[in-house]
LOBA-837982 format. One record per residue: x, y, z of N, C-alpha, C in turn; residue in one letter. Coordinates in steps of 0.2 Angstrom, whole numbers, padded with zeros to 4 digits, always signed. Layout:
% residues N
XYZXYZXYZA
...
***
This chain:
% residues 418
+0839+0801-0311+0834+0801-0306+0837+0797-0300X
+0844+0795-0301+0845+0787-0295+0848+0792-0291X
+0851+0799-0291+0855+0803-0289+0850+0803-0282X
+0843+0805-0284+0838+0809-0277+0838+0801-0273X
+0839+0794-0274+0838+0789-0269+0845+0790-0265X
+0851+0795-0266+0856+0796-0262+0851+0798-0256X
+0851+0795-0251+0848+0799-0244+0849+0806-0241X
+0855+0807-0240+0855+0816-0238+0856+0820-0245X
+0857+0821-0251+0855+0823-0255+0845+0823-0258X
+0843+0816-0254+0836+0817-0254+0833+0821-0249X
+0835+0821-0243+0833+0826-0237+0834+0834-0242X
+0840+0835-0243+0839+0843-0248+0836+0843-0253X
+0836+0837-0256+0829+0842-0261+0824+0841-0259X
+0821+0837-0257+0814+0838-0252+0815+0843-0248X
+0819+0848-0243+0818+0854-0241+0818+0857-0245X
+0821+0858-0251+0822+0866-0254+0815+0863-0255X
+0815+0859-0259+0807+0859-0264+0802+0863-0259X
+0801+0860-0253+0794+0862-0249+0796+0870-0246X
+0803+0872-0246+0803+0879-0243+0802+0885-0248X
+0803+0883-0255+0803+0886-0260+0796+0888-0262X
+0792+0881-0262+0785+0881-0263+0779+0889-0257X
+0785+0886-0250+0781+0892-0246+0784+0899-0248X
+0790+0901-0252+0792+0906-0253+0789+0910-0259X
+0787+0905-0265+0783+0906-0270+0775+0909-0268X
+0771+0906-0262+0767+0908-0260+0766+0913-0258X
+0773+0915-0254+0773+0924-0250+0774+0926-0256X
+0779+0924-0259+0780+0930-0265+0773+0934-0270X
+0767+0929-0270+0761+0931-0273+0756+0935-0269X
+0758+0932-0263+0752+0937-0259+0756+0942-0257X
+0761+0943-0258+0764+0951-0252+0762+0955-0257X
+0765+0957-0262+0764+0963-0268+0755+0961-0267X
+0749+0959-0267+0744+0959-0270+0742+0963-0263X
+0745+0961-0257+0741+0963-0248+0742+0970-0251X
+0750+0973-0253+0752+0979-0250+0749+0982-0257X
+0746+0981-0262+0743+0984-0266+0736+0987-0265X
+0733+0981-0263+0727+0981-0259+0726+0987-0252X
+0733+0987-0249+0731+0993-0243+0733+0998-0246X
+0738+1000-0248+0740+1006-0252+0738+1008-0258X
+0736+1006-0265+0736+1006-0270+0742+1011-0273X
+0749+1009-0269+0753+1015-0271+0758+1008-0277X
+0759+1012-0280+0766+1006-0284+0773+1009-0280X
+0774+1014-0278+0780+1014-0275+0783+1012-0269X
+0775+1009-0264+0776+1004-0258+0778+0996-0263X
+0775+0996-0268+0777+0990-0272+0783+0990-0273X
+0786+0995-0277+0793+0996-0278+0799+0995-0272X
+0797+1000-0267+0800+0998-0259+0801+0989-0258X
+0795+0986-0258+0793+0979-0257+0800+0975-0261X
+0799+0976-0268+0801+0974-0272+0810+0975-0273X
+0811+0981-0270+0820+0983-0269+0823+0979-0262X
+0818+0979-0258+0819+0975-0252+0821+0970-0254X
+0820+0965-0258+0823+0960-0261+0828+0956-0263X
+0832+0963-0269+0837+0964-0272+0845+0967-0266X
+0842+0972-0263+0849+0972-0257+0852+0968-0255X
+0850+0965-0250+0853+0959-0246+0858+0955-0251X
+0857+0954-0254+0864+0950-0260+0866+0954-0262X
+0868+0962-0262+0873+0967-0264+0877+0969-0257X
+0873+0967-0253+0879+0970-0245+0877+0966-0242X
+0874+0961-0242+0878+0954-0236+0879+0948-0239X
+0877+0946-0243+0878+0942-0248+0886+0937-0249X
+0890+0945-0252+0899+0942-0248+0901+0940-0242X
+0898+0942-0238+0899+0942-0231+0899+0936-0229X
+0892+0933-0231+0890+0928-0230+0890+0920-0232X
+0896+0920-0238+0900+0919-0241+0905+0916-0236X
+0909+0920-0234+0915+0920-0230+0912+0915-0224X
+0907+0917-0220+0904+0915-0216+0903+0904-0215X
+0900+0907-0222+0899+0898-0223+0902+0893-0225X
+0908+0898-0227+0914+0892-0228+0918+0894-0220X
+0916+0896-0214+0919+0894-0208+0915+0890-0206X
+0910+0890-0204+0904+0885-0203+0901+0879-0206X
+0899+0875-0200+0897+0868-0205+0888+0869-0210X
+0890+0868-0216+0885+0869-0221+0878+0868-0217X
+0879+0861-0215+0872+0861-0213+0870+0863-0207X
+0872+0864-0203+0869+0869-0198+0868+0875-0200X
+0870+0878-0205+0868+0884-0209+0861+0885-0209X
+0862+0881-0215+0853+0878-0217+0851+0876-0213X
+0851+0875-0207+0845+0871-0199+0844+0880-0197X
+0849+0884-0195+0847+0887-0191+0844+0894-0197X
+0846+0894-0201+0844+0899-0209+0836+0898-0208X
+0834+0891-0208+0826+0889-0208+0821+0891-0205X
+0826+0890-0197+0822+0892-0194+0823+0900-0190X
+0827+0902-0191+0827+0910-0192+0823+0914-0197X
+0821+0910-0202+0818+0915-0208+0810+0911-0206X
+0807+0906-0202+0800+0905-0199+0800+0909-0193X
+0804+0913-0188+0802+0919-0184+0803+0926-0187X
+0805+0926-0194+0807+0933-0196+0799+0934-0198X
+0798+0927-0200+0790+0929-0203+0785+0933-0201X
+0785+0931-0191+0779+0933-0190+0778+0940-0188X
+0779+0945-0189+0776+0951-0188+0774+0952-0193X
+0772+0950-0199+0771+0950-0205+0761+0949-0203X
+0759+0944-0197+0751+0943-0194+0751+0951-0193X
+0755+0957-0192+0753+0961-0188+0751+0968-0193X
+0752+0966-0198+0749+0970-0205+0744+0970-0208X
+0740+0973-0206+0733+0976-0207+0729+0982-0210X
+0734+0986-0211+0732+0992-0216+0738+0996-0217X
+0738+1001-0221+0741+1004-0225+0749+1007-0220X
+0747+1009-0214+0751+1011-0211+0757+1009-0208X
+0753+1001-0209+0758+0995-0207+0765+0990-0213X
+0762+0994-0218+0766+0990-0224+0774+0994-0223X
+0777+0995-0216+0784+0996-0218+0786+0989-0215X
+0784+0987-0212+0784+0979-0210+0785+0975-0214X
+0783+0974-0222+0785+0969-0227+0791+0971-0229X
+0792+0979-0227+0799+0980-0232+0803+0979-0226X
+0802+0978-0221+0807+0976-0213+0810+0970-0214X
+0803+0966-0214+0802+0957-0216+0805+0955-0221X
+0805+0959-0227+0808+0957-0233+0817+0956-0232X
+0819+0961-0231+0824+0961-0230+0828+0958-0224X
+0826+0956-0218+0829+0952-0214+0826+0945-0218X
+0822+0943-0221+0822+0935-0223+0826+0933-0230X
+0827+0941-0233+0831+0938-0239+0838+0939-0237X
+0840+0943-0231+0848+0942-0229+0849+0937-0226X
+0845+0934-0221+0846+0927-0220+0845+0919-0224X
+0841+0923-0230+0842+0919-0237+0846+0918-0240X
+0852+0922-0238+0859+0921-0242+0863+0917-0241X
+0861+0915-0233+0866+0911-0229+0865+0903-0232X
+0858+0905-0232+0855+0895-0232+0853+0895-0240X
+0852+0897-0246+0856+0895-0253+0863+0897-0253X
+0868+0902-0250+0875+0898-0254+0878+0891-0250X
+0875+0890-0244+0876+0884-0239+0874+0880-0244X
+0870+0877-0246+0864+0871-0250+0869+0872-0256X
+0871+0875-0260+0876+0877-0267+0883+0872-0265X
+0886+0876-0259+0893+0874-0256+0892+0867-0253X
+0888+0865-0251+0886+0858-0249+0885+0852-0253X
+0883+0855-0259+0881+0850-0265+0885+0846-0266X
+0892+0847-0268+0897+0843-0270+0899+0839-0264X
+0898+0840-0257+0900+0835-0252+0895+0831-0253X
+0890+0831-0255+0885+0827-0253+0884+0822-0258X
+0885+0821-0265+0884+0819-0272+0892+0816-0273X
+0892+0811-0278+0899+0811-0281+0898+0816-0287X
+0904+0817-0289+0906+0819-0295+0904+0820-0300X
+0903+0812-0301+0901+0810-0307+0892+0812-0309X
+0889+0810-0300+0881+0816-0300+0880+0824-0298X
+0884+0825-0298+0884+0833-0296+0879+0836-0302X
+0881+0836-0307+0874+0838-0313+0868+0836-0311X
+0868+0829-0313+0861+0826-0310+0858+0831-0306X
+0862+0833-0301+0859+0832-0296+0857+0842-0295X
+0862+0846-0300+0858+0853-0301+0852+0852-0305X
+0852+0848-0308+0850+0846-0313+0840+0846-0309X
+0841+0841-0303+0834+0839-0300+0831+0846-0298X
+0839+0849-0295+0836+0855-0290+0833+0860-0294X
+0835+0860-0302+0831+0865-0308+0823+0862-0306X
+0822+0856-0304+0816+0852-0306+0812+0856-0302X
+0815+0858-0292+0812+0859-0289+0809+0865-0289X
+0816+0869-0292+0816+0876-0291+0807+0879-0296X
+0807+0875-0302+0802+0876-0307+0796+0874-0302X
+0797+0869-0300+0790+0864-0298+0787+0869-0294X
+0791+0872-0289+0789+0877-0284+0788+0884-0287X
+0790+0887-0292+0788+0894-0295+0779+0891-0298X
+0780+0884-0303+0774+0885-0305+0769+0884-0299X
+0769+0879-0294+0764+0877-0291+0762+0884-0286X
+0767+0885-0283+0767+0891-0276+0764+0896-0277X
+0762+0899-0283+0759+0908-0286+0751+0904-0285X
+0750+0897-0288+0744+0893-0288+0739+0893-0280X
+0746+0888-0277+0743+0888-0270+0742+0897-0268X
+0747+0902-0267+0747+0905-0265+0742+0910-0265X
+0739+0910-0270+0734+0916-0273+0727+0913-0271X
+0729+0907-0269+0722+0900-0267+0721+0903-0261X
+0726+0901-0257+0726+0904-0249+0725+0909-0246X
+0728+0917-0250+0729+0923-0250+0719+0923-0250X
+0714+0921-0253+0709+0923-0255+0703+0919-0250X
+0709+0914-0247+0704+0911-0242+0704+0912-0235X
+0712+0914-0235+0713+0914-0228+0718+0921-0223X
+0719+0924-0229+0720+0930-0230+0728+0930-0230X
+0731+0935-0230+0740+0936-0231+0741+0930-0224X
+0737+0933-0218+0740+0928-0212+0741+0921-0213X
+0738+0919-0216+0737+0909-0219+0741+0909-0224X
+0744+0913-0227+0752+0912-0230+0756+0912-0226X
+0757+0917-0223+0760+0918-0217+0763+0910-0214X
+0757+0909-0211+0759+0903-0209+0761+0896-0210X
+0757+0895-0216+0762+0891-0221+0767+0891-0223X
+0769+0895-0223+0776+0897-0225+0781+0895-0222X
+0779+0898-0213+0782+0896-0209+0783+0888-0206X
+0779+0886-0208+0777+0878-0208+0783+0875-0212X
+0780+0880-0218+0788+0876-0224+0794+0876-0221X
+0798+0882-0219+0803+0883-0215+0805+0877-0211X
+0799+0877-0205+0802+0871-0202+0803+0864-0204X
+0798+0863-0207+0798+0857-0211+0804+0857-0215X
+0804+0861-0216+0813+0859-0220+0820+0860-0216X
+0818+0864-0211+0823+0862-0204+0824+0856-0204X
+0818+0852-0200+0819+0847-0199+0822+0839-0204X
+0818+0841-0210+0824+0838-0213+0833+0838-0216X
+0833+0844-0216+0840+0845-0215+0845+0842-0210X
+0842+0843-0204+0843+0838-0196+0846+0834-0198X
+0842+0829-0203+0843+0822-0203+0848+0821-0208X
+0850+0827-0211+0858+0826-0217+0862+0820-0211X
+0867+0816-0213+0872+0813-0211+0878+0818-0212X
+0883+0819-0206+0890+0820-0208+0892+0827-0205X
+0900+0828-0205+0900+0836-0205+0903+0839-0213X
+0899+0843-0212+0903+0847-0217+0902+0856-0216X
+0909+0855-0212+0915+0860-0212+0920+0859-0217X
+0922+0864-0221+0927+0864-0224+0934+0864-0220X
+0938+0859-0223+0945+0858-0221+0949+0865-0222X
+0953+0868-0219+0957+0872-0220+0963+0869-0224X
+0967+0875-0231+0974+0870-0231+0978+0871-0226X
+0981+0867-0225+0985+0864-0220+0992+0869-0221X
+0994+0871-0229+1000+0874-0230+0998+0882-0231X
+0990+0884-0229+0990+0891-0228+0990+0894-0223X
+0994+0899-0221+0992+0903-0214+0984+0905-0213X
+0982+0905-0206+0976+0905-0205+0973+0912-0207X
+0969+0915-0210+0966+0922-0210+0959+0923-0208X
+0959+0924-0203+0951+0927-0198+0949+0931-0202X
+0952+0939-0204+0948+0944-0204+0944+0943-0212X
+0937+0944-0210+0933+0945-0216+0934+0947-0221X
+0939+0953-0223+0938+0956-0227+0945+0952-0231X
+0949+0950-0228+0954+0944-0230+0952+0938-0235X
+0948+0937-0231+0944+0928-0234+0940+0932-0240X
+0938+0937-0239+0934+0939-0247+0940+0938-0251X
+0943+0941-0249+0950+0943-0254+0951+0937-0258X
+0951+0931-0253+0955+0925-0258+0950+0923-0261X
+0944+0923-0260+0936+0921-0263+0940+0925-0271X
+0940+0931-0271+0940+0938-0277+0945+0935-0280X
+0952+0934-0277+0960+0932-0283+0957+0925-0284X
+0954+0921-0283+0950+0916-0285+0949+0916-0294X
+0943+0920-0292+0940+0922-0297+0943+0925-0302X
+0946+0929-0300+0951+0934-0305+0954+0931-0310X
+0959+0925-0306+0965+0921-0305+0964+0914-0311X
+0959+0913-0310+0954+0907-0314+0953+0907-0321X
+0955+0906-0327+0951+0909-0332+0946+0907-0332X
+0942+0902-0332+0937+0898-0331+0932+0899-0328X
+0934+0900-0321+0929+0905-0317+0928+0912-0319X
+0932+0915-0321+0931+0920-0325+0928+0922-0331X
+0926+0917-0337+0923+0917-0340+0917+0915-0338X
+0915+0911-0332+0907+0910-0330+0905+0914-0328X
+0908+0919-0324+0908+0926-0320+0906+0928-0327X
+0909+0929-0330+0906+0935-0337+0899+0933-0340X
+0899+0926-0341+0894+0925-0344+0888+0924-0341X
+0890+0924-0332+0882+0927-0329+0880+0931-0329X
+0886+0937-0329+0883+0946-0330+0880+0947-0336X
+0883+0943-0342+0878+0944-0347+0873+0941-0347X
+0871+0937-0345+0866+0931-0345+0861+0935-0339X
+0863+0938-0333+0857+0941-0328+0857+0949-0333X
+0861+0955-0336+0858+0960-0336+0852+0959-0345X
+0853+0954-0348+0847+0952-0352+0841+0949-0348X
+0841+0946-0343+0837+0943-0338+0832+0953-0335X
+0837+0955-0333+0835+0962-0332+0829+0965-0336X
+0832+0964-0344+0827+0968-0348+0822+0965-0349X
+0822+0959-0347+0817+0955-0349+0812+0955-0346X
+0813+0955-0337+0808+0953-0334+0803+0960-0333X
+0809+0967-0335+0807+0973-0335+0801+0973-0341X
+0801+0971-0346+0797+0974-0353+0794+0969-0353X
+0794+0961-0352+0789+0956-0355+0781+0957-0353X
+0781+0961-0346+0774+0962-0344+0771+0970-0353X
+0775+0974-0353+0772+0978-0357+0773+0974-0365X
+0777+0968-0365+0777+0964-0371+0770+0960-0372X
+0767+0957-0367+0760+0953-0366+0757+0957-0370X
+0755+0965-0365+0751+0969-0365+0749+0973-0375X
+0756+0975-0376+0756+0979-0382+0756+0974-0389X
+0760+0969-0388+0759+0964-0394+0756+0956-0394X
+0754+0955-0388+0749+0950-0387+0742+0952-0385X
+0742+0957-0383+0733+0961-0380+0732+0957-0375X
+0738+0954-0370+0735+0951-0364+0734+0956-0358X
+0733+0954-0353+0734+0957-0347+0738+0951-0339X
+0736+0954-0336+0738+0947-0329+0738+0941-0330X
+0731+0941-0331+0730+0932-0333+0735+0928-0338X
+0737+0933-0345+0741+0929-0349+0749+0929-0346X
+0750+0934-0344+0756+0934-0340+0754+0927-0335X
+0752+0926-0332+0753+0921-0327+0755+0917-0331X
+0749+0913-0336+0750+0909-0341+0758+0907-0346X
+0760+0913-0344+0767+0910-0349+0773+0911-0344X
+0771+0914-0336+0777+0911-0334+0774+0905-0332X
+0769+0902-0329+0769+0895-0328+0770+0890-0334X
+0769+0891-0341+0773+0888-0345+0780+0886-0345X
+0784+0892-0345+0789+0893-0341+0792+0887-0339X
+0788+0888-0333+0791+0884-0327+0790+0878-0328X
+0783+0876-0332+0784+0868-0335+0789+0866-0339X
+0794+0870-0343+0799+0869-0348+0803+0868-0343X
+0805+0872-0336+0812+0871-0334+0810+0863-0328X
+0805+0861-0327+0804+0855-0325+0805+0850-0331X
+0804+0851-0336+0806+0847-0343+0814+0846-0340X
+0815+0854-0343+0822+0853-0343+0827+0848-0338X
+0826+0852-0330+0829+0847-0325+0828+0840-0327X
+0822+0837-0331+0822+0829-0328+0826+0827-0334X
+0829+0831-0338+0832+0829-0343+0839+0829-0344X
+0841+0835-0341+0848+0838-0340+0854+0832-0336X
+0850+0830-0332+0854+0823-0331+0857+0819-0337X
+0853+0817-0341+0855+0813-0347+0857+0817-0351X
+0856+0824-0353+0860+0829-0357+0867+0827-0353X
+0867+0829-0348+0875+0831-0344+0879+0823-0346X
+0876+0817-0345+0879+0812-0349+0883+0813-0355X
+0879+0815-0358+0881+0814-0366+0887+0818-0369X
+0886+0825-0366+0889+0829-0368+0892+0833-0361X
+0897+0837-0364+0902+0839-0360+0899+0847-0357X
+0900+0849-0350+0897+0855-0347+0897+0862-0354X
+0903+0862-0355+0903+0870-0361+0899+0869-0368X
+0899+0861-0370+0892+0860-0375+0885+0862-0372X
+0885+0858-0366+0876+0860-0364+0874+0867-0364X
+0881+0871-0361+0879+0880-0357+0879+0884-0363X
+0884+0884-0366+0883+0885-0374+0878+0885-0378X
+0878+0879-0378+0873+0877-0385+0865+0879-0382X
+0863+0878-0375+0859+0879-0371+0856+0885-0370X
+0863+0889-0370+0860+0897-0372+0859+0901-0379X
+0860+0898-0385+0861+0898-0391+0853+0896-0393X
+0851+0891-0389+0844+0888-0390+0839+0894-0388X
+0842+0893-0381+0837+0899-0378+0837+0904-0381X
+0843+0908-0385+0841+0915-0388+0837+0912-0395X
+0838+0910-0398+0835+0909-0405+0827+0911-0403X
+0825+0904-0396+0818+0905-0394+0815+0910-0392X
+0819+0914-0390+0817+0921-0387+0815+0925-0392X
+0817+0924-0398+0820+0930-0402+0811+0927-0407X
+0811+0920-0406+0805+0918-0411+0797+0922-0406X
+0798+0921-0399+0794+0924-0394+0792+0931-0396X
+0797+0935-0397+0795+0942-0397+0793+0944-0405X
+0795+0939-0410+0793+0941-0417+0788+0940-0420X
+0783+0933-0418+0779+0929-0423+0774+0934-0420X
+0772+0938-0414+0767+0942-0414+0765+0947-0419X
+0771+0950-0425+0769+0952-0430+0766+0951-0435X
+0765+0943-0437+0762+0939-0441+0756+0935-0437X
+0756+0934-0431+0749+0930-0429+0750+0932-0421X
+0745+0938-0419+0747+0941-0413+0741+0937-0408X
+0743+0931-0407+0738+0927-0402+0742+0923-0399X
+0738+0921-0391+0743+0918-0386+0745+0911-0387X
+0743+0909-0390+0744+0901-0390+0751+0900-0392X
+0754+0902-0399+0762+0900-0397+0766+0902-0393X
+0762+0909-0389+0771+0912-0384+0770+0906-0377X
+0763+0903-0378+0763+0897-0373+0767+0893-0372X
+0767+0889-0379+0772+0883-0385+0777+0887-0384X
+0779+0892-0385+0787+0894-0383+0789+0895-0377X
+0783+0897-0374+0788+0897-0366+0789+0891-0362X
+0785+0886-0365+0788+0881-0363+0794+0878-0366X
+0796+0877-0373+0800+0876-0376+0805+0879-0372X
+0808+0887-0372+0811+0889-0370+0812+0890-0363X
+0808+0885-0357+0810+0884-0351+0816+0877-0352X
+0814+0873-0357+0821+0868-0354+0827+0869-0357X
+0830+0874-0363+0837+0875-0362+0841+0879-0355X
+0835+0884-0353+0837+0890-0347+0837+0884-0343X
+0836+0878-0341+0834+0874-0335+0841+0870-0337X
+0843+0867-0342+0847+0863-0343+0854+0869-0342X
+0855+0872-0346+0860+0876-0346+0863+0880-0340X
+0860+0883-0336+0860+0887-0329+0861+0878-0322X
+0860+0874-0324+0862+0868-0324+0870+0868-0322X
+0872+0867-0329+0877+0865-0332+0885+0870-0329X
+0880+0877-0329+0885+0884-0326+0886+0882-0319X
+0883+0879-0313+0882+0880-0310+0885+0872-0307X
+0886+0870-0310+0889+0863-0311+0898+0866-0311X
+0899+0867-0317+0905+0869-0318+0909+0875-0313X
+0906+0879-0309+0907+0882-0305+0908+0881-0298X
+0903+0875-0296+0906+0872-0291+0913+0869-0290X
+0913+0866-0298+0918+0860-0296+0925+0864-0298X
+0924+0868-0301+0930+0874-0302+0935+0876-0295X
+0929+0875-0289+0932+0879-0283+0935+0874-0280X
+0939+0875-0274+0941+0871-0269+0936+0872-0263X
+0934+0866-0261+0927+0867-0255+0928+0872-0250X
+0933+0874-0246+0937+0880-0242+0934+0887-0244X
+0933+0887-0252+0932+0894-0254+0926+0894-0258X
+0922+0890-0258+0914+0888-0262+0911+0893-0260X
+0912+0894-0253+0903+0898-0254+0907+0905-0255X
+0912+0907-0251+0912+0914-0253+0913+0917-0263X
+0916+0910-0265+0916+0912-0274+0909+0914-0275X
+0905+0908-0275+0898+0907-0274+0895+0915-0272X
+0896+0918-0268+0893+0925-0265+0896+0930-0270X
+0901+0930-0272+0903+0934-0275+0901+0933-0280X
+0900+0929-0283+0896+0928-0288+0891+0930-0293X
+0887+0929-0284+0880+0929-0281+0877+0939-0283X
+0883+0942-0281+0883+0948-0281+0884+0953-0287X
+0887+0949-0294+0890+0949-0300+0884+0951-0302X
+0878+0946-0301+0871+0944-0305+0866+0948-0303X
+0867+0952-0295+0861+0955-0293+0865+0962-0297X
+0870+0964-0296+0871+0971-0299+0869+0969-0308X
+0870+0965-0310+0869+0965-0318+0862+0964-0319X
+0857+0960-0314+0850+0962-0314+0847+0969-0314X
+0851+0971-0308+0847+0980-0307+0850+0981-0313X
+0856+0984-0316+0859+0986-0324+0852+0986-0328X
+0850+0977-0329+0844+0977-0335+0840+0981-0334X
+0836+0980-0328+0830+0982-0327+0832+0990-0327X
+0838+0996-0325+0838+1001-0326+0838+1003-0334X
+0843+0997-0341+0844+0998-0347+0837+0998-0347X
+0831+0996-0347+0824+0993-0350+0822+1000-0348X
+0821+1004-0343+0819+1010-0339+0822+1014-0345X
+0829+1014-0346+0831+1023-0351+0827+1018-0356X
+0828+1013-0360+0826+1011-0369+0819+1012-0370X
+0814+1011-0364+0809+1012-0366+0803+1015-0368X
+0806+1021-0368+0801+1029-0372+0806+1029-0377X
+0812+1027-0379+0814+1029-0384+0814+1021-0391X
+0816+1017-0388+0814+1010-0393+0806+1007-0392X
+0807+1005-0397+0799+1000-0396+0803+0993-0391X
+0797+0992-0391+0799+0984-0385+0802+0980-0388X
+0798+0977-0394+0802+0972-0397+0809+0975-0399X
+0811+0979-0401+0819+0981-0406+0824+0980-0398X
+0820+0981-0390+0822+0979-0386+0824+0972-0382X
+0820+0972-0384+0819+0964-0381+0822+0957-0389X
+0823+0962-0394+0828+0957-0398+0836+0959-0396X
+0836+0963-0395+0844+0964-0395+0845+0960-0388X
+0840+0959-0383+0841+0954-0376+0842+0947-0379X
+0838+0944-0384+0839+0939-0387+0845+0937-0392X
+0847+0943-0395+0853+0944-0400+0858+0943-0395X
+0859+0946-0390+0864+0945-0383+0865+0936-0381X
+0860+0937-0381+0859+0928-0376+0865+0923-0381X
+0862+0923-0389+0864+0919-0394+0874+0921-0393X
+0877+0928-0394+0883+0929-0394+0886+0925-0387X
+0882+0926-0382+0885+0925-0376+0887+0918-0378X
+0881+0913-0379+0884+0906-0379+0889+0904-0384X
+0888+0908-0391+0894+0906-0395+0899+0909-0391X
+0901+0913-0385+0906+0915-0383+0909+0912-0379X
+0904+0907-0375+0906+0901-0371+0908+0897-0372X
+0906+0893-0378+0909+0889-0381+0918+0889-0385X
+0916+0897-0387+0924+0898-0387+0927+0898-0384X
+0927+0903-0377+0931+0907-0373+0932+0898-0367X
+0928+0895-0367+0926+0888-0362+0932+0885-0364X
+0933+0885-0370+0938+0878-0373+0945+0880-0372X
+0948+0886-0372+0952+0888-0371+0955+0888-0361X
+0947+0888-0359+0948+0890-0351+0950+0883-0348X
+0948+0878-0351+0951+0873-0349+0955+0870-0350X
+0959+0872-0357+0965+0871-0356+0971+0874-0352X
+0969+0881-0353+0972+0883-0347+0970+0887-0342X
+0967+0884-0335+0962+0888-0332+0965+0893-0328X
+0971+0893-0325+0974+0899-0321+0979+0900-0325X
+0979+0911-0322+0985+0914-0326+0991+0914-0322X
+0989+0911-0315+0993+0910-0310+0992+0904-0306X
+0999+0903-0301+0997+0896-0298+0989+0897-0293X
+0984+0894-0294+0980+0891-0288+0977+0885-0288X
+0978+0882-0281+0977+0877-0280+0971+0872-0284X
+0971+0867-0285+0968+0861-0288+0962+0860-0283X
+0957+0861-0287+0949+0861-0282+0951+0854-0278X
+0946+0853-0272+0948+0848-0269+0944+0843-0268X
+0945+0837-0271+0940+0833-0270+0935+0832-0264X
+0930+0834-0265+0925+0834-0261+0922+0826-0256X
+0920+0827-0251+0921+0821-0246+0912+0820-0250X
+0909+0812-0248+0903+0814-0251+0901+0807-0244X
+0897+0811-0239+0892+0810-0236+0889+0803-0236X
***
């Protein structure tokens, strides 16, 4: 925790936390407005693919972008671009008006791209080395505290005040998190190397982001390991609601209740994963972290055969919030410090984009399996997945760091820390 009295690292997690929280908010009330004026699920679905684009076609782009630019001015003007994008959102009032969300959506999660890989790429200037996990570690704290609380508040306000009083809170959070950005200390522009020729053109600077990646094994096996790790994410988030439903006898309410458990496990986990990342080495935590989580996963979707009541998928989802919180951690640690700050964000985007395509994959695999498997034989082979991947990383990790490139690239470069 000594990590958050760093002053401009405490400035970023205090924005993200409160930008997160208004983002959480909208995310509750917009599906429920546009369901309320339409009752169509396919205006739902529009809603809900506006989402997933933007990190499949600008996302890289974006990438490049913010390793020309200084990080934090990203983030100032990301916040407060995405509190004007909000408001024509006051202007949705019935049925006729919901192409608006799907407008809204997609300019605020394009311009979201910019202001999380900035915050990612930024991280390591701003922290030593030696807290760089800590210090993901807090932001799992934030990211959770803001899923669990935000559905809470939001569905609070959505009832009180109508879509428009989210709205505006939202946008409140925005600037509020501008504003503290402002106060970061320092610049942070990445240095160019000095002994490479200069390359402007966009699709160039991808390029070196990509042989990066390629080039790395290390980075390459974390790239592998998130495609696996998102197209199981995929099946999951796709079938767990028909999981509630069919072997729990829940409906909405229990669904709520076990992602806000959830979310209490990965606030566990963040205030812990500091002291984990202490003890033990990054490819033990992500490893053995994902090996945890699948076992849990696998106890989730089976004790319902023998005692089909909600109480322990509660006790489990929380359980199974702090390896997902510690381990995702851990990945995201090792992949910072893998890069050279010059090329963060665009690795970072590219990444970024590794994980939206292997999401849509799940949720299309869950879409063919599920007239033909039952859920659970589906949702175990997600949890059998999880278990291989982490014993994969611990393999495939030990050998990356020995030897990380198959070619010469340059030595990440020690990050200047604010």
């Amino acid at each position: 925790m000594t990590v958050l009295w760093q002053r401009n690292f405490g400035l970023l997690w205090w924005a993200g936390l409160i930008s997160m929280l208004g983002n959480w908010m909208l995310r509750i009330a917009l599906p429920i407005t546009v369901y309320e004026l339409t009752g169509s699920a396919a205006a739902l679905a529009a809603t809900t693919a506006a989402g997933f684009v933007p990190a499949l076609l600008i996302g890289p782009f974006a990438g490049v972008l913010v390793d020309r630019w200084d990080r934090r001015h990203v983030m100032i003007w990301a916040n407060l671009a995405q509190a004007v994008i909000l408001l024509p959102l006051l202007l949705v009032d019935d049925a006729s008006r919901v192409w608006i969300v799907v407008a809204v959506s997609l300019a605020s999660q394009s311009v979201g791209q910019f202001s999380q890989l900035a915050e990612n790429a930024l991280l390591p200037r701003v922290v030593t080395a030696g807290h760089l996990a800590a210090a993901n570690s807090l932001n799992a704290v934030n990211n959770n505290l803001a899923r669990f609380l935000g559905p809470l508040a939001g569905g609070s306000v959505a009832v009180w005040a109508g879509l428009g009083g989210v709205v505006w809170f939202d946008m409140a959070t925005y600037l509020l998190a501008a504003a503290l950005v402002v106060m970061v200390t320092g610049r942070h522009t990445a240095e160019p190397d000095p002994g490479e020729p200069a390359t402007r053109g966009l699709w160039r600077q991808l390029r070196q982001g990509f042989d990066i990646v390629v080039h790395n094994r290390l980075l390459w096996v974390l790239t592998g390991f998130i495609a696996v790790s998102q197209l199981g994410e995929g099946v999951f988030s796709t079938l767990y609601v028909v999981f509630v439903a069919e072997e729990l006898g829940g409906g909405s309410q229990v669904y709520g209740w076990l992602n806000a458990a959830q979310a209490v496990g990965g606030v566990l986990g963040g205030l812990a994963g500091g002291v984990i990342a202490a003890r033990l080495s990054p490819r033990v935590v992500l490893g053995g972290g994902i090996i945890c989580f699948g076992l849990i996963d696998l106890a989730i979707f089976n004790y319902p055969q023998w005692y089909p009541h909600v109480p322990p998928a509660i006790a489990l989802m929380v359980l199974v919030g702090v390896p997902a919180s510690v381990s995702m951690a851990a990945w995201l640690t090792m992949v910072q410090q893998a890069v050279p700050d010059r090329l963060r964000g665009r690795v970072l985007s590219l990444i970024t984009t590794v994980m939206s395509v292997s999401l849509l994959a799940g949720t299309a695999i869950a879409g063919f399996t599920a007239g033909r498997l039952d859920v659970v034989t589906v949702l175990n082979i997600q949890g059998a997945t999880a278990i291989l991947s982490g014993i994969g990383a611990l393999l495939l990790l030990k050998a990356a760091f020995r030897h990380p490139s198959s070619k010469p690239v340059e030595r990440p470069e020690v990050a200047p820390v604010a």
